[in-house]
C-alpha positions in Angstrom: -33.8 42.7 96.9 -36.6 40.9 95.2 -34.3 38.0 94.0 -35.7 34.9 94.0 -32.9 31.6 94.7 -33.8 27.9 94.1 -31.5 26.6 96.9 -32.7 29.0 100.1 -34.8 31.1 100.9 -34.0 34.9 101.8 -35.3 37.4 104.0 -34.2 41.0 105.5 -33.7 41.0 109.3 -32.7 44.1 110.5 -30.6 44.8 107.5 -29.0 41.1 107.7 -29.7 38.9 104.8 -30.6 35.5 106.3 -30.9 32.4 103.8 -32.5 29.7 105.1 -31.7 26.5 103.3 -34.1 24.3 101.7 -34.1 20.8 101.6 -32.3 19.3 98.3 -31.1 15.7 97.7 -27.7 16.9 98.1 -25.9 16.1 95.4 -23.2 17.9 93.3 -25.4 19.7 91.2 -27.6 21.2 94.2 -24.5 22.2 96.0 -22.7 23.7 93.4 -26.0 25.9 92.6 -26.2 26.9 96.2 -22.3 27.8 96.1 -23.6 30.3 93.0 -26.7 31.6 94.3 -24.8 32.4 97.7 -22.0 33.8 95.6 -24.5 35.5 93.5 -26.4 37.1 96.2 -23.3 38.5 98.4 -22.1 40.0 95.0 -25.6 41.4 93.4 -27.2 42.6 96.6 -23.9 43.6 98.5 -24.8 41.5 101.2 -21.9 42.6 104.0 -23.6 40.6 106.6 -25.0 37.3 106.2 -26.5 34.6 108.3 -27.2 30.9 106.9 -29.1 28.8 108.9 -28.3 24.8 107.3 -31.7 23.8 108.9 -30.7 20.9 111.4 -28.6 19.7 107.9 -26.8 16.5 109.2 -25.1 15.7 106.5 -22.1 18.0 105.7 -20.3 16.9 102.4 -16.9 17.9 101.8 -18.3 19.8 98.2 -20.3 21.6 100.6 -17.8 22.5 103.4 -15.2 24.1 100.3 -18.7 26.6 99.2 -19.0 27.6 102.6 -15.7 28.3 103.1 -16.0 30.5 99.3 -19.0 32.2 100.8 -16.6 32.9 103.8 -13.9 34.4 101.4 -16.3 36.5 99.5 -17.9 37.8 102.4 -14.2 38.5 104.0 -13.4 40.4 100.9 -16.0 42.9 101.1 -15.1 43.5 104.9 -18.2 41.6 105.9 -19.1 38.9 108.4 -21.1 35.5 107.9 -22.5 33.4 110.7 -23.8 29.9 110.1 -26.9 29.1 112.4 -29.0 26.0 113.3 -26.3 23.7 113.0 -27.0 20.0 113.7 -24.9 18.7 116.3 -23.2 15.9 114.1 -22.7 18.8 111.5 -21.0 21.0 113.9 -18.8 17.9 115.0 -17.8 17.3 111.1 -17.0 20.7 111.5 -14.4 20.7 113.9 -13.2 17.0 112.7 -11.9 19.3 109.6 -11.0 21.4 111.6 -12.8 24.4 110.0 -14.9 25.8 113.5 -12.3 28.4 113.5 -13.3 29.8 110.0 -16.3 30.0 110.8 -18.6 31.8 113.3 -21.7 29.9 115.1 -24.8 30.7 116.5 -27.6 28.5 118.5 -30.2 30.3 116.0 -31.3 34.0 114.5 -32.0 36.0 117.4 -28.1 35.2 119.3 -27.0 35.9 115.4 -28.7 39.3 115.1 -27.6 40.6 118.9 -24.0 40.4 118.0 -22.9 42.5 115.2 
């Protein structure tokens, strides 16, 4: 549990791995390290449940929408659950524009998160 990731930042809660995003420029590269960090982390640490708050992240690019929705698979396959907090109000619109609100599951922050497991 003493990884260290370039893209978020990670901390225990109550046995839930939460990964906070950090700020990056958003561009392919950035996203496609996140995708493998997340990837890496639900695979090395046998994360079952994990919460990613996107930090009030407004801008939602399709590149990023398909890694959350790999995260999402990986996390399914391991019978495990992934909620996405702290999401901007235009994020969560682009969200259900795509139509992907169903694949997903939303909290307002960590603590409504962490009381329903």
């Amino acid at each position: 549990m003493g990884r260290t990731y370039q893209c978020f930042d990670l901390e225990w809660v109550e046995g839930v791995a939460v990964a906070r995003l950090r700020r990056g420029n958003l561009d392919e590269g950035w996203i496609d390290l996140l995708g493998d960090e997340l990837l890496r982390l639900i695979a090395a640490e046998k994360v079952r449940r994990l919460v990613i708050s996107l930090g009030e992240m407004e801008c939602l690019y399709s590149l990023l929408l398909g890694k959350l929705l790999r995260v999402q698979r990986a996390i399914n396959a391991v019978d495990g659950r992934l909620k996405l907090i702290d999401v901007a109000p235009l994020a969560r619109e682009v969200f259900a524009v795509c139509r992907l609100e169903v694949q997903f599951e939303f909290a307002p922050d960590l603590e409504a998160a962490l009381g329903d497991w």
